[in-house]
LONUPA-755583 format. One record per residue: residue in three letters; x, y, z of N, C-alpha, C in turn. Coordinates in steps of 0.05 Angstrom, whole numbers, plus 5000, padded with zeros to 4 digits. Each point is the difference from the previous one (the first is absolute). Layout:
N
ALAXYZXYZXYZ;...
// end
This chain:
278
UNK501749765000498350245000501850255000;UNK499150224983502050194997498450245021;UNK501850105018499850225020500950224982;UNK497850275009501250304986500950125028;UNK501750144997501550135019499950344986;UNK500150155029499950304995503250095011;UNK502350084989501950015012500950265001;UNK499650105026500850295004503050035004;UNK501550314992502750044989500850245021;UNK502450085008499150245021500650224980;UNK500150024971498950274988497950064995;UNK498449805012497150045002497849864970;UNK501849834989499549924975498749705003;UNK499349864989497849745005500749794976;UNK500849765008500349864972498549735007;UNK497849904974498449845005501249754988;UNK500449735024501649844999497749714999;UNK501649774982498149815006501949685008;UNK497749905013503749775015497449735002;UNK501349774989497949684988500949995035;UNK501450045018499750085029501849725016;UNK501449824979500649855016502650075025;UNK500249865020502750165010503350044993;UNK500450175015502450004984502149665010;UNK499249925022502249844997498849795002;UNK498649934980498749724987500049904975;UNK499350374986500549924971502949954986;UNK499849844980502249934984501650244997;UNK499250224992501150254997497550184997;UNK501050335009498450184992501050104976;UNK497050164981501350134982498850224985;UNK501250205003498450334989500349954976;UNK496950024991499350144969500550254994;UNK500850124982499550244994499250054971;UNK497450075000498250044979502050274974;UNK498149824984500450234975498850274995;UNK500650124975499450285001497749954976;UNK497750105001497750115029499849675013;UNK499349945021498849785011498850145036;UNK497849835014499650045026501249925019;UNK502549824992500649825030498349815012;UNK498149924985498849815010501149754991;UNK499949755012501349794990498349884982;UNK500549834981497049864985501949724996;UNK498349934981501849724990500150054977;UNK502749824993500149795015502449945016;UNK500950205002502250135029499449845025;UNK496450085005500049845027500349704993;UNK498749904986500149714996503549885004;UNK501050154986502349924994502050045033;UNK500650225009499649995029499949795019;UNK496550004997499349825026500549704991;UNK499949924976501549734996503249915005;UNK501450295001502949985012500449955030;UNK498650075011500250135029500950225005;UNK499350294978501350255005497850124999;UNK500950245027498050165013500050264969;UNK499450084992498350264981499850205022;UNK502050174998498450314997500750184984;UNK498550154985499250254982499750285014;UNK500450254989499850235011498850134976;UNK498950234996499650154981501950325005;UNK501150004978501650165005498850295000;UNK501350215020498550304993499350094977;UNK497450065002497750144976498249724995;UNK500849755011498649724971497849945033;UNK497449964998498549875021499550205015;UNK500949985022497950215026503050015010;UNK502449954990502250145014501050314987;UNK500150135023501650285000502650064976;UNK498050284986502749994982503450075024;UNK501450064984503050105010501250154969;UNK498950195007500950244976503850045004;UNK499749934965502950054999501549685010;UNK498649855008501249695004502649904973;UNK501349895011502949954984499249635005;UNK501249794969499549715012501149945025;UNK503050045011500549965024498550105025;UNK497750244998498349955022498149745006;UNK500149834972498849655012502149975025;UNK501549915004501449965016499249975039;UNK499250355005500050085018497249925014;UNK498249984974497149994999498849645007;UNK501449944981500749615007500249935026;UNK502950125013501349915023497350155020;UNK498450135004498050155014498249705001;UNK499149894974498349814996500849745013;UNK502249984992501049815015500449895040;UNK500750355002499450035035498349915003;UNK497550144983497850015016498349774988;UNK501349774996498449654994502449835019;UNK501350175008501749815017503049794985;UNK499850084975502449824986501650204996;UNK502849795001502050075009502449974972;UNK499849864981501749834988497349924972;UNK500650134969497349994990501749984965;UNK499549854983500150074968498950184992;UNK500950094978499150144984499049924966;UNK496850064988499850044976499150204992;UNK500350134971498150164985500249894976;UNK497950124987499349994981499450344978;UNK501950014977499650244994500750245017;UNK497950155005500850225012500649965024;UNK499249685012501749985030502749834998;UNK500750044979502749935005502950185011;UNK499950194990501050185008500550015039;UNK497050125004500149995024499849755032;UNK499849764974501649775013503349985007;UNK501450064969502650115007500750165019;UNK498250225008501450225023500249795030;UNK497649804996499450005029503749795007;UNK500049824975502249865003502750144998;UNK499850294988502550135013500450135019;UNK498150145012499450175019499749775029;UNK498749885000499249845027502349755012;UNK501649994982501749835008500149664994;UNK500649865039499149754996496649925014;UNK499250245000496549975000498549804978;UNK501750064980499049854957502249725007;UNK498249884995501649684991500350004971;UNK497650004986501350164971497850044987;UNK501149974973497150274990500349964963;UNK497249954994499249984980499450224977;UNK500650094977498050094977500149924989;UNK496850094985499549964966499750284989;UNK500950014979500750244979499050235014;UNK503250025012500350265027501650184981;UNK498150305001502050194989503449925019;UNK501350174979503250045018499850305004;UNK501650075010500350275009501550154974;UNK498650314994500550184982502549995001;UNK501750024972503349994997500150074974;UNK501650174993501150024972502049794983;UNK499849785015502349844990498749804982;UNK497549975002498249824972496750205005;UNK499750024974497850134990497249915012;UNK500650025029497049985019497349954986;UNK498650234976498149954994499749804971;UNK502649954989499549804975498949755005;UNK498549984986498449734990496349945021;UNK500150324999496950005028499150104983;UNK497049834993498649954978497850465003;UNK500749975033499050365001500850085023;UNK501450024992502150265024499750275009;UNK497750074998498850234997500350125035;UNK498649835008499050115026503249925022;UNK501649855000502650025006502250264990;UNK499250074977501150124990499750385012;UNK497049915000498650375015501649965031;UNK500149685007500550125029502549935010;UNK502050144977502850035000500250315000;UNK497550074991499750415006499350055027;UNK498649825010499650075033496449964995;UNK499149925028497649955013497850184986;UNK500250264980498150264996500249714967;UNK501350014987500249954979498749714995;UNK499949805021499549784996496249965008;UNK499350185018497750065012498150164976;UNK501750154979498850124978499249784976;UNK502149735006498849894973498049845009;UNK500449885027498249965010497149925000;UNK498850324988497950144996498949854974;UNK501749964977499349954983500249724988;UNK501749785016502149924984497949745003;UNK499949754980498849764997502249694994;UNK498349795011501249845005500849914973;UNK503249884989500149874980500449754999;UNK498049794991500449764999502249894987;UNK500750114987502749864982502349965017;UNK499950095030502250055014500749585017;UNK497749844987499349755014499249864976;UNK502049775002500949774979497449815000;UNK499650004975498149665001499449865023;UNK502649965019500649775020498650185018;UNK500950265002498850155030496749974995;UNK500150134975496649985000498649725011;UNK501449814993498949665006499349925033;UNK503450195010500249905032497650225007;UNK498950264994497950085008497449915002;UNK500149904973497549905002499549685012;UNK502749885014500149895010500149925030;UNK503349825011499850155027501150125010;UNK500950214982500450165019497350294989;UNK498249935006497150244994500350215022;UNK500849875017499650265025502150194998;UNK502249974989502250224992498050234988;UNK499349884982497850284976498850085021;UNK498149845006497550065029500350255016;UNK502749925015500650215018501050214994;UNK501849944968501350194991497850224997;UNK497749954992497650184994498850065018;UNK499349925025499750075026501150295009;UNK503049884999502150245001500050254982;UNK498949984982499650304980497150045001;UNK499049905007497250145010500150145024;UNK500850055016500450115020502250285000;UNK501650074983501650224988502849894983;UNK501450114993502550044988501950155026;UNK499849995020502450135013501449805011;UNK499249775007502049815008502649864976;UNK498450004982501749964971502050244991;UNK498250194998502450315001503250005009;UNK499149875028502050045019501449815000;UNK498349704988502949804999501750134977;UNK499050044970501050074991502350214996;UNK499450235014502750145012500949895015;UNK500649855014501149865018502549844983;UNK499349924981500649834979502050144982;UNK499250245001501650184976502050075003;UNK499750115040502650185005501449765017;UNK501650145004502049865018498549795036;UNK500149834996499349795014500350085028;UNK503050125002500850065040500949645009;UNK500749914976500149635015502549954978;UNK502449865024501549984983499749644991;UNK499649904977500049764999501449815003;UNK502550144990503149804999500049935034;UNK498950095022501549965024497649745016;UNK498449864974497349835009503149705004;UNK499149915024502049775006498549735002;UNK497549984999498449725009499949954966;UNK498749784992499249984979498250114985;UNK500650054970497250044993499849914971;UNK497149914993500049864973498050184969;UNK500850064986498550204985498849794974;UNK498350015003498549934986497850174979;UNK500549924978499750254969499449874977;UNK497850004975498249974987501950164979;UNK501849824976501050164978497850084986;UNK498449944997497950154984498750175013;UNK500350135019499350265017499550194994;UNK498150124990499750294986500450305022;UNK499249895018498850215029503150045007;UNK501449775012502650065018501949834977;UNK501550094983502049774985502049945010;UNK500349744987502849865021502050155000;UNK500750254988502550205004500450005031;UNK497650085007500450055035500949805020;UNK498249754985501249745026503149984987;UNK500550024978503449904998501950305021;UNK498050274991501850125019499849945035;UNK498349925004499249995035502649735000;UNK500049764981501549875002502950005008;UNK500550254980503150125002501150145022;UNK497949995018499850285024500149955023;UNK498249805009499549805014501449755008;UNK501949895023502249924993498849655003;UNK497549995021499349785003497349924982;UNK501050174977497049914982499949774990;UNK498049844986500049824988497450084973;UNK500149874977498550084980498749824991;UNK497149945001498649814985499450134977;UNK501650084967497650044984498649774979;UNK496950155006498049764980499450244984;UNK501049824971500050184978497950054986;UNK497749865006496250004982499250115019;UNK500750055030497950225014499350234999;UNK499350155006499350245005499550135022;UNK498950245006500450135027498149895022;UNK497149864988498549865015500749595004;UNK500649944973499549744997503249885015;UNK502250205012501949845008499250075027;UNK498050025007499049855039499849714998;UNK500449874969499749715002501949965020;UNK501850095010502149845007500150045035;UNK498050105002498550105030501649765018;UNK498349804999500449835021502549864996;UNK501249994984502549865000502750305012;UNK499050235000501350155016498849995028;UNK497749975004499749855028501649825019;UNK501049824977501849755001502850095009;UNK500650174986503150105001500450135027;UNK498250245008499650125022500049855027;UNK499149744991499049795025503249885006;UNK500949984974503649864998501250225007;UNK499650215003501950325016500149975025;UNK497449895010499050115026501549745022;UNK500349784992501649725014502250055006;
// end
């Protein structure tokens, strides 16, 4: 059974947390989700399934602006970090993995550079890398548009905002398949999440653009990146650079995926995480 949690911050900020509640020192391992950009933080499946057939406890957060948690204007990805370890106090675990997906990849990375030996280790799938002039960040993103405004800053990215529409072409045959398959609740929530505004998305997005505040190279636990060569949204440019950067990375690429359809490989990174954690 999944428990919601209200987790108060002493800047006076609120982040809405959700935990499948088992304890901490029963389950096989704990392990923070961190949702994509837009998503609620709610957990769906088949995350939980996959989970509770491991013996790993699930908890999710929604990050500031996504759900009923408090924005944090001006938030940088390494404020996951600070915001996590809050969530973490306050469920009582001590020692936790890390995944994202997409736009939570990034701020999976902070928590595993920033928090130390808190992260046993830590998962993505087609995780931006951090802005660099050393390979052409936006080549091969089927629309770069809205990354692109919010490399002008938060006014610029909030203006296209206003206008800007979803392009399907940005999601491969395969993604379309795993949607309309199982993984449905990604779309689900994804639409959940933009019914409710564009400012949680805004803000990952700048978050994304400028400078991180997280240094990656200094991540020491493991971590395994996992990336969809057929990626239109995030291209494998980024996982080979996070690769190069990252000293304990490891690289699964599946070359017919795409930005949705390589969650195939969900539970077998389950698997790996479970072989981290022994």
């Amino acid at each position: 059974m999944t428990k919601q949690h209200d987790i108060h911050l002493p800047d006076g900020r609120s982040l809405v947390a959700y935990d499948t509640g088992a304890p901490d020192t029963t389950a096989r391992l704990t392990l923070v989700w961190h949702h994509g950009s837009p998503h609620t933080g709610v957990p769906y499946e088949p995350l939980l399934s996959m989970a509770a057939g491991r013996g790993i406890r699930l908890v999710t957060y929604a990050r500031p602006g996504y759900g009923n948690s408090s924005p944090a204007e001006g938030r940088a990805v390494a404020s996951a970090a600070a915001d996590v370890a809050a969530v973490a106090d306050a469920l009582e675990i001590r020692r936790f993995a890390g995944m994202g997906a997409s736009g939570g990849g990034p701020h999976a990375l902070a928590c595993a550079a920033l928090l130390g030996d808190r992260v046993v280790a830590t998962v993505t799938f087609a995780s931006p890398a951090p802005y660099s002039d050393s390979f052409d960040w936006f080549a091969e993103m089927a629309d770069p548009k809205a990354l692109q405004a919010a490399r002008m800053g938060r006014p610029a990215r909030a203006q296209l905002a206003e206008i800007e529409e979803f392009d399907p072409t940005v999601f491969t045959d395969n993604d379309w398949a795993a949607l309309r398959g199982e993984w449905a609740a990604v779309g689900e929530d994804a639409g959940q999440a933009s019914s409710t505004g564009p400012d949680g998305l805004i803000d990952d997005d700048v978050a994304f653009a400028k400078p991180w505040r997280v240094d990656v190279s200094a991540i020491t636990s493991p971590v395994l990146l996992v990336q969809g060569g057929a990626d239109r949204m995030v291209p494998a440019a980024h996982a080979q650079s996070l690769l190069g950067t990252i000293p304990t990375a490891e690289l699964w690429l599946r070359p017919r995926d795409g930005h949705v359809s390589v969650l195939g490989a969900t539970a077998v990174a389950f698997d790996w995480l479970l072989d981290q954690a022994r």
